[in-house]
C-alpha positions in Angstrom: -17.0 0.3 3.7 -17.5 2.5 0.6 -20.3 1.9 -2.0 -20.4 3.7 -5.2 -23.5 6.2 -5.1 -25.4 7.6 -8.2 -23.5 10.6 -7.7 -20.3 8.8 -8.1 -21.5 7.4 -11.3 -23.1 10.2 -12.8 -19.3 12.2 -12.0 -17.8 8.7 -13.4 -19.4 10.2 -17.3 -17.1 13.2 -16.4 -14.0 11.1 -16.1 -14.8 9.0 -19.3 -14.8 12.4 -21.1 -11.1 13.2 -19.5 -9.6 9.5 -19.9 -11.7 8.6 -23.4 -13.3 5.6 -21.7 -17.3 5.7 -21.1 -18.7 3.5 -18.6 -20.7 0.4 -19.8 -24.5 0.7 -19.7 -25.1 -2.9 -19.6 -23.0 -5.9 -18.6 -21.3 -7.9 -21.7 -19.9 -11.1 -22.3 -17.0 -11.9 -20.8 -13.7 -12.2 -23.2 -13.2 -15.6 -23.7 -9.8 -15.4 -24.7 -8.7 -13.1 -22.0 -10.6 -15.7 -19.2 -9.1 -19.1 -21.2 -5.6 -17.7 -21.0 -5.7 -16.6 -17.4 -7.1 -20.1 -16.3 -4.3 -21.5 -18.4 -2.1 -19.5 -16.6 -3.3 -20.6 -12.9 -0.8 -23.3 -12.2 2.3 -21.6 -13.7 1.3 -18.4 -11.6 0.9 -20.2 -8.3 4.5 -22.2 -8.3 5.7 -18.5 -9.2 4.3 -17.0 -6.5 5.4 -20.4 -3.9 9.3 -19.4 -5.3 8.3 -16.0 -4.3 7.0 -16.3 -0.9 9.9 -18.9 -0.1 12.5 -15.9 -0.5 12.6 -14.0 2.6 12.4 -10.4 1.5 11.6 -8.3 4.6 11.7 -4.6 4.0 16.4 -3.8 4.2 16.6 -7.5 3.4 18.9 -6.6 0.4 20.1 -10.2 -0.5 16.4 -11.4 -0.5 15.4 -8.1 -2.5 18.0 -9.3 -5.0 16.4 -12.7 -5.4 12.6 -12.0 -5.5 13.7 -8.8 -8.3 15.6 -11.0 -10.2 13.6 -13.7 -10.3 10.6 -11.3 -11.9 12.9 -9.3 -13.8 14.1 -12.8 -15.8 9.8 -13.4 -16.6 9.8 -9.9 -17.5 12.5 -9.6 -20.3 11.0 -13.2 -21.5 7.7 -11.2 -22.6 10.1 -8.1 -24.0 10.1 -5.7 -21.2 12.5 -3.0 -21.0 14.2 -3.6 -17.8 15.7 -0.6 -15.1 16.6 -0.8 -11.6 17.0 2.2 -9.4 18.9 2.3 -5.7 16.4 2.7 -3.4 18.3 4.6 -0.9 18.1 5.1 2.0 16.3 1.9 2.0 18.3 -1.1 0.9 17.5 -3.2 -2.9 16.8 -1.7 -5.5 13.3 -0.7 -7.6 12.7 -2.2 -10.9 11.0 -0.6 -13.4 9.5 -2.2 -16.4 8.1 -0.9 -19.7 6.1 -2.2 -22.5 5.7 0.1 -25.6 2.3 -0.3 -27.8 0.4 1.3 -30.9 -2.6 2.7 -28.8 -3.3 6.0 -26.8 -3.3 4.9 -23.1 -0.2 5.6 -20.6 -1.0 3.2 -17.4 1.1 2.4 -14.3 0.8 -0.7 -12.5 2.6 -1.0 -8.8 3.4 -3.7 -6.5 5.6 -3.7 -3.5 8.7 -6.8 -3.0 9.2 -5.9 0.4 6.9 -7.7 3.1 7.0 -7.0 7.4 8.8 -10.2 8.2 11.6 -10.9 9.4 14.7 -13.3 8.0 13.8 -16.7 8.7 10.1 -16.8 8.5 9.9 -18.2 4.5 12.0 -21.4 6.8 9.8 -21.5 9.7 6.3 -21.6 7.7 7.0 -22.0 3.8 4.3 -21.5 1.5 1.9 -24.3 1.7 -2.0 -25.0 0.0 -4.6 -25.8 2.6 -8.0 -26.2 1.0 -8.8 -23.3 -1.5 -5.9 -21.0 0.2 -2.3 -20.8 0.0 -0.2 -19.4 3.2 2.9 -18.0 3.4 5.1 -14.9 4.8 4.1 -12.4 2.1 1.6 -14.5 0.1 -0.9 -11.6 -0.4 0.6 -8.7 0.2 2.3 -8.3 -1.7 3.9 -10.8 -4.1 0.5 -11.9 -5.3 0.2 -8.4 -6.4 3.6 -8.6 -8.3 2.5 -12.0 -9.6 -0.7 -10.7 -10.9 1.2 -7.6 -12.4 3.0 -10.6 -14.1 0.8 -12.1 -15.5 -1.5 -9.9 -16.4 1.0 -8.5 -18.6 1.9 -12.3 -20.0 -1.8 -12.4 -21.3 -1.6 -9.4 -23.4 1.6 -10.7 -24.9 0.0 -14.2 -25.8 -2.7 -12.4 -27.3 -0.7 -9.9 -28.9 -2.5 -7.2 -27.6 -0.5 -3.8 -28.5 -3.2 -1.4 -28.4 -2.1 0.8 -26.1 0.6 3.5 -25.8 2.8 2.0 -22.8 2.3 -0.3 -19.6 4.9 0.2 -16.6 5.0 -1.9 -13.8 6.8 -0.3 -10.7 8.1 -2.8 -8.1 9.1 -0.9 -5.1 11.3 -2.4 -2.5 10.6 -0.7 0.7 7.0 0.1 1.0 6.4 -1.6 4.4 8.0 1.0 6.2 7.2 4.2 4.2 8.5 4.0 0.5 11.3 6.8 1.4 13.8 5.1 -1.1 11.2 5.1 -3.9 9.0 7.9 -3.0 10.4 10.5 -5.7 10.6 7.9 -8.5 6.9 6.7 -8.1 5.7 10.4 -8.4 8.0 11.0 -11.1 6.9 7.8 -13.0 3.0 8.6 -11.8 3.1 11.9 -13.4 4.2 10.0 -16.4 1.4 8.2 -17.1 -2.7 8.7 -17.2 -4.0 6.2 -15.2 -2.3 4.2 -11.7 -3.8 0.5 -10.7 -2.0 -0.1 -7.5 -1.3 -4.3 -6.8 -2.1 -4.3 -3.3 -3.9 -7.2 -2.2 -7.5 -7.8 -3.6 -9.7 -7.3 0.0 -11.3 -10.7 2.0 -14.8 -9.7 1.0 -13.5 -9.5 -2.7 -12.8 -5.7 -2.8 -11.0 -2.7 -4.1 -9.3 0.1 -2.4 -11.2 3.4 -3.3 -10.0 5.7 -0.9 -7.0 5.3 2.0 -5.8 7.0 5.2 -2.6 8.7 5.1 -0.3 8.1 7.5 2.3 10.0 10.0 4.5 9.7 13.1 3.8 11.8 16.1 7.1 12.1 18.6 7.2 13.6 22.1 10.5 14.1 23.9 11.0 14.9 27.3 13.5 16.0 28.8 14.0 16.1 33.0 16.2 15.6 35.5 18.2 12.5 37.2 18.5 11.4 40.7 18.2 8.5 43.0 14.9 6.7 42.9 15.4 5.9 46.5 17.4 8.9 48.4 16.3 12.2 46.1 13.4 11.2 44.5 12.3 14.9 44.5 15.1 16.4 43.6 14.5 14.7 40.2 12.1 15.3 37.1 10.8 12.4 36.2 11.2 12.3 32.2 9.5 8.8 32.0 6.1 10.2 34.2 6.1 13.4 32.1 6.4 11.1 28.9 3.2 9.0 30.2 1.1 12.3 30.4 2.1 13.6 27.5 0.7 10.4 25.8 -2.8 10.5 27.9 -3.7 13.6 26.5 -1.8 13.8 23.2 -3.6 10.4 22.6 -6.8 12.3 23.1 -6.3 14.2 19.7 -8.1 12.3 17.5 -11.4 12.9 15.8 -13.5 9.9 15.3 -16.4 12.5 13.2 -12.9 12.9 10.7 -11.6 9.7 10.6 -8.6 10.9 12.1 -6.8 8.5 15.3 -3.5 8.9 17.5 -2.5 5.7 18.9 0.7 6.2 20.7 2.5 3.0 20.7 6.0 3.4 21.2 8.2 4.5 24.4 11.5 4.6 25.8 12.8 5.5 29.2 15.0 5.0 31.6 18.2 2.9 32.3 17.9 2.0 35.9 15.0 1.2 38.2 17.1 2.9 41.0 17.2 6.1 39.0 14.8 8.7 37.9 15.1 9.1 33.9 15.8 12.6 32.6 15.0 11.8 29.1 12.1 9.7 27.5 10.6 9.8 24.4 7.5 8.5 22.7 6.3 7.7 19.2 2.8 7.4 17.8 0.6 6.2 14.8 -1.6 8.8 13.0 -3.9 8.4 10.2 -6.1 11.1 8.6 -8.7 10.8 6.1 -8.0 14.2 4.5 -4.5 16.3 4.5 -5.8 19.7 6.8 -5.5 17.3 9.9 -1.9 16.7 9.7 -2.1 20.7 9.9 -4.9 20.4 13.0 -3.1 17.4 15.1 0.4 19.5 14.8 -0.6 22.3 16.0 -2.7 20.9 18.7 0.1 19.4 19.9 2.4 22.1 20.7 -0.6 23.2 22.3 -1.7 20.5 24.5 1.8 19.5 25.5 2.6 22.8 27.4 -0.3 21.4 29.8 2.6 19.2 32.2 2.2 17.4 35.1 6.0 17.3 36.2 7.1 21.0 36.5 10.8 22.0 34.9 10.7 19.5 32.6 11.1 20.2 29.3 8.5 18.9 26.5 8.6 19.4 22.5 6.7 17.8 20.0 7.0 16.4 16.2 4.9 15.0 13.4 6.0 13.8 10.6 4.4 13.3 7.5 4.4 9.9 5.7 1.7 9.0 3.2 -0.5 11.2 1.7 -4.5 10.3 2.1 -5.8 9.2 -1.3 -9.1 10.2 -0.7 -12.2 9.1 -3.1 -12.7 11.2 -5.7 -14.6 11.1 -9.3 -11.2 10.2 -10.3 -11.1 7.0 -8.4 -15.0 6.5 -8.5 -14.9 6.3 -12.7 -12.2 3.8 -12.4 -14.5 2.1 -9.8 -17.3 1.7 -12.3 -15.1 0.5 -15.2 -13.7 -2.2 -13.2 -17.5 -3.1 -11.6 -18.6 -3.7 -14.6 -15.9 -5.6 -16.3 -15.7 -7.9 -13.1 -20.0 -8.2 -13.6 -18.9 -10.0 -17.1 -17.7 -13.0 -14.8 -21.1 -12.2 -13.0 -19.1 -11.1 -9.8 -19.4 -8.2 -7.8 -16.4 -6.4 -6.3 -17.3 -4.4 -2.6 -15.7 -0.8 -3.2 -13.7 -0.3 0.3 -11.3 2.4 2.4 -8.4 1.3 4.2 -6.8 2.9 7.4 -3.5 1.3 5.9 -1.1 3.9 4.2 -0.1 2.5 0.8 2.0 3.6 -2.7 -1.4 4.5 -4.5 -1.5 7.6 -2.0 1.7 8.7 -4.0 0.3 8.4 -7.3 -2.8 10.1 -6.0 -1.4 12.9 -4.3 0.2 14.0 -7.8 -2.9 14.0 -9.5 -3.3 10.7 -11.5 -6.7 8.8 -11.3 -5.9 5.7 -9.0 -7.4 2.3 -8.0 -5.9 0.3 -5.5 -6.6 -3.4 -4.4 -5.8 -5.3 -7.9 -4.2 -8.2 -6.2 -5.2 -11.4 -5.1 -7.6 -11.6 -2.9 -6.5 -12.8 0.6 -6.8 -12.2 4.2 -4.6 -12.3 7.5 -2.6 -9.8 6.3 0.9 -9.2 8.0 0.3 -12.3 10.4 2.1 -15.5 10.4 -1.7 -16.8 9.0 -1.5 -14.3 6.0 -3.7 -16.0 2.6 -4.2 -15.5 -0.3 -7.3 -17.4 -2.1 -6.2 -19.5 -4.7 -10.1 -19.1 -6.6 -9.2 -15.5 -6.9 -6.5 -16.0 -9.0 -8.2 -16.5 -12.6 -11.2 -13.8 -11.8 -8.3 -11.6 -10.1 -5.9 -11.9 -13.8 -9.2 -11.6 -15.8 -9.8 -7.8 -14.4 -6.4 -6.2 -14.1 -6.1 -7.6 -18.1 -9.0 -6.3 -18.7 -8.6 -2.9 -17.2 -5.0 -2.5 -19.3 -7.1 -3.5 -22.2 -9.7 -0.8 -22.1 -7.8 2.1 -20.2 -5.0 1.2 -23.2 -7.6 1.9 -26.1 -9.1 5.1 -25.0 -12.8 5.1 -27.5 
């Protein structure tokens, strides 16, 4: 967990200088009619968010993409948005962009993702329901609670007429669950567009934002060997499959716990027959970094380490690729941090400043240089389990900040 320092503050004056906001020195009152018009809001906001969830809209699932944009893109043009959609190839849906054009000084992008891990037929098998203080469903919190709080957040300003800022752009991507490669050059594009980024992901459990994140790669190993019977000519064979399991002992060695960095291999394939000796296996693994030189450091030591075999004349290459970029914490992200603290303190709530090992779209805006936040959704729990939350109290405090934010990063003093 990551708590904002007095160094962070002191470099959060610098950022105030660079985006025209200055940090608070005191808490205020809260804005009435910002807080009145969220809690108005509530009940409208959660049967939204039940239609949502009840649309399966697993990550390719292009006819439930279709629903859960058009459904958002219909409250969007009701509040004057101007509406685009982009193909998300190779993914399947498409990305909806929508813009709001002010009188102030502020360019800020909001994103949220449509696309959730599950599978067709889970919004039938466990719908959304309320249970207490928490709603449950496939999806709930991460993330259509972030597009619903994008939502309304920007249904606020429009009741209140607030104008004063230069433009808002909320980004829905469809396909960030498994990488954002359909909307990866569009976010950047859009990013660069624009002064500040508050990414929709969900809020944290302990009622946190996201000030810094992993990014996130795929290590593969392939093996090639040699076939023959498993029972007559065992040695006359090189066994891909044995080769394959070394190669993932030691590879899986690579991380650096002083850096933040792991290698969790977690994917392998193999083999045919039980009666035969495989002559090709291959094996994927999960790596996250905290900053971007070890990518460079675990490729290289790869090729080294795999030329250390245990099955002689079989053949062994390696591969990383690159996903998401670390968004590391910065005074960037640490000014941002302090504005929203203190705006959330006007509720007399305190937000816990986290990192994430999770790979998300705010790394994208980061990685181009815009001052990011992450974690302005609802704030739930049990992500990407058939028990994922969201916390239904969270809602009015949760609409009360992101408005907020637009309103002050849109009026640069």
């Amino acid at each position: 967990m990551f708590f904002l320092a007095r160094s962070a503050f002191i470099s959060s004056l610098g950022l105030g200088i660079v985006l025209g906001f200055t940090t608070p020195s005191s808490i205020a009152a809260p804005d009435k009619q910002v807080y009145e018009t969220a809690e108005k809001y509530k009940g409208e906001a959660l049967k939204l968010l039940e239609r949502l969830v009840n649309i399966d809209s697993g990550t390719g699932d292009e006819q439930g993409l279709s629903q859960v944009g058009g459904i958002v893109i219909e409250e969007l043009k009701k509040i004057g948005a101007r509406v685009e959609t982009y193909p998300a190839a190779p993914a399947l849906g498409n990305n909806v962009v929508a813009t709001f054009s002010g009188s102030g000084k502020g360019k800020i992008l909001l994103m949220a993702h449509m696309d959730t891990v599950f599978k067709r037929g889970a919004a039938v098998a466990k719908p959304f329901y309320v249970k207490g203080n928490r709603a449950y469903g496939p999806g709930v919190m991460d993330d259509k609670g972030g597009v619903v709080a994008g939502l309304y957040a920007l249904k606020i300003l429009q009741e209140l007429d607030f104008k004063d800022y230069a433009q808002i752009t909320l980004l829905l991507n469809s396909n960030e669950e498994t990488g954002s490669t359909g909307s990866r050059a569009l976010i950047e594009k859009i990013a660069k567009q624009h002064d500040v980024v508050l990414n929709l992901e969900p809020g944290r459990p302990a009622d946190g934002l996201v000030v810094w994140r992993k990014g996130s790669g795929t290590a593969q190993v392939e093996v090639i060997g040699k076939a023959a019977h498993a029972g007559v000519a065992p040695d006359s064979g090189r066994n891909a499959a044995m080769e394959a399991a070394h190669q993932i002992l030691q590879l899986g060695q690579l991380g650096d716990r002083e850096k933040q960095t792991t290698v969790n291999f977690t994917v392998i394939n193999a083999g045919g027959s039980t009666n035969v000796i495989p002559d090709h296996a291959t094996a994927f693994g999960d790596v996250r970094v905290a900053v971007p030189e070890e990518f460079d450091r675990v490729e290289k030591d790869m090729i080294k380490v795999s030329q250390k075999k245990l099955i002689p004349d079989t053949q062994v290459s390696t591969h990383l690729t690159r996903g998401f970029p670390p968004m590391p914490a910065n005074p960037q992200s640490e000014a941002l941090a302090a504005k929203a603290q203190a705006i959330y303190g006007e509720l007399g709530k305190k937000l816990t400043l986290e990192g994430s090992g999770g790979a998300a779209d705010s790394s994208l805006s980061a990685g181009v240089g815009i001052p990011t936040l992450d974690g302005f959704g609802i704030v739930g729990g049990g992500i990407h389990t058939p028990d994922e939350y969201a916390e239904i109290d969270s809602i009015v405090p949760r609409f009360y900040l992101l408005t907020r934010m637009l309103m002050d990063l849109g009026k640069p003093k």
